[in-house]
C-alpha positions in Angstrom: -20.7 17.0 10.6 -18.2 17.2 7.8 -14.7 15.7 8.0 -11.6 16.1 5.8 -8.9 13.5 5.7 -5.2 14.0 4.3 -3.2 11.4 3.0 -0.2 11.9 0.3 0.0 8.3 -0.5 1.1 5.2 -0.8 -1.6 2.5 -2.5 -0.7 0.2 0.4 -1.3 3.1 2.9 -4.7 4.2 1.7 -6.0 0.4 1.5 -4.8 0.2 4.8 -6.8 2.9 5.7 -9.9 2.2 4.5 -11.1 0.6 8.0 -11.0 4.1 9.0 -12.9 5.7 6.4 -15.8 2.7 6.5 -15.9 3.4 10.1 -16.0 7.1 10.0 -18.9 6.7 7.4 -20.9 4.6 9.2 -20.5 5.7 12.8 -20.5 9.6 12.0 -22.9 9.3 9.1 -20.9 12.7 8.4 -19.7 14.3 4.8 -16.5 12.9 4.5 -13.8 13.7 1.7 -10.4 13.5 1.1 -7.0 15.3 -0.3 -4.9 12.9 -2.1 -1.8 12.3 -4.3 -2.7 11.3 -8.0 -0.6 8.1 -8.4 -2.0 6.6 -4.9 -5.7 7.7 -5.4 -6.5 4.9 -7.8 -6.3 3.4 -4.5 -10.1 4.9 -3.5 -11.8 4.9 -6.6 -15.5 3.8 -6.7 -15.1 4.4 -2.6 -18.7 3.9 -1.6 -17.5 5.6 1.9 -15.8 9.1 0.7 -18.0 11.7 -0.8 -15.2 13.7 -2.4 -11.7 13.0 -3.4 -9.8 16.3 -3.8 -6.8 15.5 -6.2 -3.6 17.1 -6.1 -0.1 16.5 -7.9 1.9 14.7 -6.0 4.7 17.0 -6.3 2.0 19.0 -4.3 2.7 17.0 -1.0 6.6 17.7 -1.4 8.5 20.7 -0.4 8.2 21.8 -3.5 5.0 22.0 -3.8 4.4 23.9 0.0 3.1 26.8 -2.4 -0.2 24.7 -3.8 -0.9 22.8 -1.4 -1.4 25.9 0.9 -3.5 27.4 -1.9 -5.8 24.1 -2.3 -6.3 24.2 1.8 -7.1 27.6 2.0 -10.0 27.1 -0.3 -11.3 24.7 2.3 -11.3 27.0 5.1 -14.1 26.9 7.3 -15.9 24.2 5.4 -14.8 21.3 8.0 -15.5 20.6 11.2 -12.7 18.1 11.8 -9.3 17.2 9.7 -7.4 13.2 10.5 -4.1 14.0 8.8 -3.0 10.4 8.1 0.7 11.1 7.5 3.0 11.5 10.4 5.4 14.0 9.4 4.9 17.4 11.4 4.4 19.4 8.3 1.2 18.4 7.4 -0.1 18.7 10.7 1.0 22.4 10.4 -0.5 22.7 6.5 -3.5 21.1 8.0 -4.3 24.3 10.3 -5.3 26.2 7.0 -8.3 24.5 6.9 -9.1 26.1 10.0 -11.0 22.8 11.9 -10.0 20.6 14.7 -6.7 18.7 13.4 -5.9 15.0 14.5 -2.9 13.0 13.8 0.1 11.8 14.6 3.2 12.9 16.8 6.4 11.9 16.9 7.8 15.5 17.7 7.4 18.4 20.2 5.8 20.4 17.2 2.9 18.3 16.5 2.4 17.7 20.1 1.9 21.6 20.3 -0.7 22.5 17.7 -3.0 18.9 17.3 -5.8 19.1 18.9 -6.0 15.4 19.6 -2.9 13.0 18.9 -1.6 9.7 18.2 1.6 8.7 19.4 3.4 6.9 16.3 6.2 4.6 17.9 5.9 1.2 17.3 6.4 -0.7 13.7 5.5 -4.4 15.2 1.9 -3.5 15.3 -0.8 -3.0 12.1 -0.4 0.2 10.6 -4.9 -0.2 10.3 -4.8 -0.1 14.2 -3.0 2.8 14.2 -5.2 4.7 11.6 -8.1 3.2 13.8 -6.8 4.9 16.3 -7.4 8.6 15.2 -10.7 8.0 15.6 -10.9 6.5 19.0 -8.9 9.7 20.4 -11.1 11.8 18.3 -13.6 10.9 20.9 -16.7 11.1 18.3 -17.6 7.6 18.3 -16.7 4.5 19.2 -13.9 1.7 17.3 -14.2 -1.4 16.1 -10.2 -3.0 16.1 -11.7 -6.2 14.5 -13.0 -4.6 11.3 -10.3 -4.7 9.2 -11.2 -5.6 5.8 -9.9 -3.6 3.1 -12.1 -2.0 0.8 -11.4 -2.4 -2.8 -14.0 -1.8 -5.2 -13.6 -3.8 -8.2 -16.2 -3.0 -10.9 -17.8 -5.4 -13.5 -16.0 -3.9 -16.6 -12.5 -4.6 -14.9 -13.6 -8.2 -14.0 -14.6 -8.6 -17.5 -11.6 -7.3 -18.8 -9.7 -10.3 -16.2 -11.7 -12.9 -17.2 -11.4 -12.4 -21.2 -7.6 -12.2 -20.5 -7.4 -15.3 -19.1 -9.8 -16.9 -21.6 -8.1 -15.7 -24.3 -4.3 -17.2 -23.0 -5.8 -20.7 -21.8 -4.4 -19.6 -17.9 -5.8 -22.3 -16.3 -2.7 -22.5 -14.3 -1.1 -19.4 -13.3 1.0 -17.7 -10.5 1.1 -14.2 -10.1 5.0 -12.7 -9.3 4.8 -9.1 -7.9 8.8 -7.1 -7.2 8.3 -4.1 -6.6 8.7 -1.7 -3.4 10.5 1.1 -2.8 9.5 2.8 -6.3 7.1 5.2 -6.1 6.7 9.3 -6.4 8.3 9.6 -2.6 10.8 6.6 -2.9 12.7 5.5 -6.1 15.6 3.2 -4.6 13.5 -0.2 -4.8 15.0 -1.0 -1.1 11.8 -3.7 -1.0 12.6 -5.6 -4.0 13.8 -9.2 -4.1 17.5 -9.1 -5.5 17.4 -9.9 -9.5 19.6 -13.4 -8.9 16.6 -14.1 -6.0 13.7 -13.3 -8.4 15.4 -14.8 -11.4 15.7 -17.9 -9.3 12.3 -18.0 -8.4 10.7 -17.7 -11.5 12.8 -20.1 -13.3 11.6 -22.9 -10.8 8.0 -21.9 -11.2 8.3 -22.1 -14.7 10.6 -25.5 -15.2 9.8 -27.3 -12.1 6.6 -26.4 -11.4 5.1 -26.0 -15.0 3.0 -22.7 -14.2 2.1 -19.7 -16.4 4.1 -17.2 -14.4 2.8 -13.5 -14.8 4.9 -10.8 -13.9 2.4 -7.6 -12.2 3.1 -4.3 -11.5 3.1 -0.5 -12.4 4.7 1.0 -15.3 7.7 1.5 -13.4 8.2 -2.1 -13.0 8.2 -2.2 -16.8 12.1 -1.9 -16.8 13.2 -4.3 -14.2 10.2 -7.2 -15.6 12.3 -7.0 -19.2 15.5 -8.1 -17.5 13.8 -10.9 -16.6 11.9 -12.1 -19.5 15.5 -10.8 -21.8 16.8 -14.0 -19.6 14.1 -16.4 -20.6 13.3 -15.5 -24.2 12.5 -18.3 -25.3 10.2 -18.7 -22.8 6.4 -18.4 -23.6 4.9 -18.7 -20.1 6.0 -16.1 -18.8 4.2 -12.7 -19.6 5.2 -9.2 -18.4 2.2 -7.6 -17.4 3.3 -4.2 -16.2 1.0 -1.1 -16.2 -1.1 -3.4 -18.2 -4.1 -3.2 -15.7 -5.1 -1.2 -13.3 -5.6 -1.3 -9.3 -9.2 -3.1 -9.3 -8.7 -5.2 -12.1 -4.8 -6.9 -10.8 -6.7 -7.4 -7.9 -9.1 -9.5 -9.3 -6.0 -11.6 -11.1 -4.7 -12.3 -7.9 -7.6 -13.1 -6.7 -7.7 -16.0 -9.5 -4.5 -17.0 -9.5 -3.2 -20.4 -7.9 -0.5 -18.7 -5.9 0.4 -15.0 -5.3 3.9 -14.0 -4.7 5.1 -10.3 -3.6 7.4 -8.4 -2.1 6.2 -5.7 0.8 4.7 -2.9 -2.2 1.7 -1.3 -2.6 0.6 -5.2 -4.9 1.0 -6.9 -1.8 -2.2 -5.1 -0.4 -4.2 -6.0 -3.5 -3.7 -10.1 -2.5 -5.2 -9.1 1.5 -8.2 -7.0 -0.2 -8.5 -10.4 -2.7 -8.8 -12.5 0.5 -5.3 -14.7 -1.0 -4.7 -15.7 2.5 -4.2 -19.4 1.5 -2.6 -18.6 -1.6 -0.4 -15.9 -0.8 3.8 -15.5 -0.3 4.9 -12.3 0.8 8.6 -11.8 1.0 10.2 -9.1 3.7 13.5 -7.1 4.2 13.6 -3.6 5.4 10.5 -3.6 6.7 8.6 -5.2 10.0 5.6 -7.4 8.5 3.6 -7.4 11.5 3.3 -3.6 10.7 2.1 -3.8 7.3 -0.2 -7.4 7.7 -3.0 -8.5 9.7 -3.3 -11.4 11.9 -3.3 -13.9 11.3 -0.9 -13.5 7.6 1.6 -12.8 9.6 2.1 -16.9 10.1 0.7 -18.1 6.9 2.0 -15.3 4.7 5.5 -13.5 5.7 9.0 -14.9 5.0 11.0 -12.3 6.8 14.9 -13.7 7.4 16.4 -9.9 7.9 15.1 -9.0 11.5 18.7 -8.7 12.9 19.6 -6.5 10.7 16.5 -3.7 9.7 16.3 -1.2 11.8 12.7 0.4 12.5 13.5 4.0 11.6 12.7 3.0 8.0 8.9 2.4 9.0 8.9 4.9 11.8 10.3 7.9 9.2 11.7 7.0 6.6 15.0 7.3 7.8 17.8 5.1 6.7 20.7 3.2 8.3 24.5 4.8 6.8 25.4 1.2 5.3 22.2 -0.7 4.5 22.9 -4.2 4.6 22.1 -6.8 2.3 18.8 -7.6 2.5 16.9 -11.1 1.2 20.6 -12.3 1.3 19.3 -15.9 3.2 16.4 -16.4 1.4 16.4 -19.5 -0.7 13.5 -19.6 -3.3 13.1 -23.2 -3.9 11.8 -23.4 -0.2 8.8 -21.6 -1.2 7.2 -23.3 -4.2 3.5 -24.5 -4.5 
């Protein structure tokens, strides 16, 4: 049997996915491979599970883009016996009939309900979005589902632990927290609607660094790059405080989380790294647009979210994207100094 998944992105999405694809492995024992946007696929790498990772642009997964992406399927026609297209919107369950195999996903409109051959109903954000991917395969019908295997799969290779361990060697961090805002910035989403207010975060580290005495680092992508300088231009004399972004890669700011004495985050694609790190005890994850019983396990819900802003999200932006005409202020009751370790 061979199997093809589809899956544009996001980081958090595809480690949130990887339940599905260990299952799928090992239950179908089938060839299983996978098209994927370039900035989420460091995601997968070293993914003992997937055979082949197919590669595109993301641009490729955009409008845009319809013209590839229909060229890169047709060149899989007839090579698969069954596609799990793990996005939601209706195009790519209509791309995904190119490849010319049985199609599964998800429906949330009369189109997709029309031309899947098997379907998820996608309605409700207060549940684990790994359920949900689990879920394709139980109506697939081709083996059976384990709900309680959720663990994420992130391989982290020696080099990149090596790479961690001589970092922290080589600045004494004996004593470090790790401070992820991000969210909301990415190649589909470049508002930062996730991210803790600058007077929140600013707050935050400041009592981390001159209350609590840690070595704060500040992790993330390149494009946190901009927004970490504001913050380190406010504390300049400060020489705890390092600015770490795009510095290392998936893997290896796993592993730092994994060693640090606390973890704080915002709902991004970092925040997955502290679940796949097993940070459960050591991990702060602050909420605002988003539902964190959607995007966390039990039981992190009750050790790991602070999430003040239910009355006023609304569950279109994790149903579709979709946003409300006036957002409101988000993180606006949070008060940082409750939250220090």
């Amino acid at each position: 049997m061979k199997v093809l998944l589809i899956k544009r992105g996001a980081i958090g999405d595809l480690l949130m996915a990887t339940p599905l694809i260990r299952q799928l492995k090992q239950q179908l024992n089938c060839q299983l491979d996978i098209i994927v946007g370039k900035s989420a696929s460091a995601a997968l790498i070293h993914n003992q599970y997937l055979d082949r990772q197919i590669i595109l642009a993301d641009n490729d997964f955009t409008l845009r883009g319809v013209v590839s992406l229909f060229q890169e399927l047709l060149k899989l026609r007839k090579q698969y016996d069954y596609v799990f297209v793990l996005d939601k919107h209706w195009y790519f369950n209509c791309m995904a009939q190119l490849v010319g195999a049985k199609v599964i996903g998800y429906t949330r409109d009369m189109i997709s309900n029309l031309i899947l051959y098997k379907k998820v109903v996608y309605d409700d954000v207060s549940r684990y979005h790994s359920l949900y991917y689990l879920d394709l395969l139980k109506v697939s019908q081709l083996a059976a589902v384990d709900y309680t295997d959720l663990k994420l799969d992130l391989t982290i290779s020696t080099a990149d632990k090596l790479a961690i361990e001589e970092f922290i060697f080589e600045n004494k961090l004996t004593n470090y927290v790790v401070l992820v805002n991000s969210g909301g910035n990415n190649s589909y989403e470049q508002d930062g609607l996730r991210m803790l207010p600058m007077e929140k975060v600013l707050e935050l580290v400041k009592l981390l660094l001159l209350e609590r005495g840690y070595k704060v680092l500040l992790l993330g992508a390149k494009i946190d790059l901009i927004h970490y300088q504001k913050i380190c231009a406010s504390l300049p004399e400060n020489h705890n405080l390092y600015n770490l972004a795009g510095k290392f890669n998936l893997a290896a700011s796993s592993y730092l989380i994994g060693r640090a004495t606390h973890f704080y985050t915002t709902d991004c694609g970092a925040m997955h790294l502290g679940v796949a790190a097993g940070a459960l005890e050591r991990m702060t994850a602050f909420f605002g647009p988003s539902n964190p019983a959607h995007i966390l396990p039990d039981p992190w819900l009750s050790q790991v979210a602070v999430w003040q802003d239910e009355g006023i999200y609304s569950p279109c932006y994790q149903l579709d994207g979709s946003r409300q005409k006036q957002e409101p202020k988000y993180f606006s009751k949070l008060a940082p100094q409750l939250y220090l370790y």
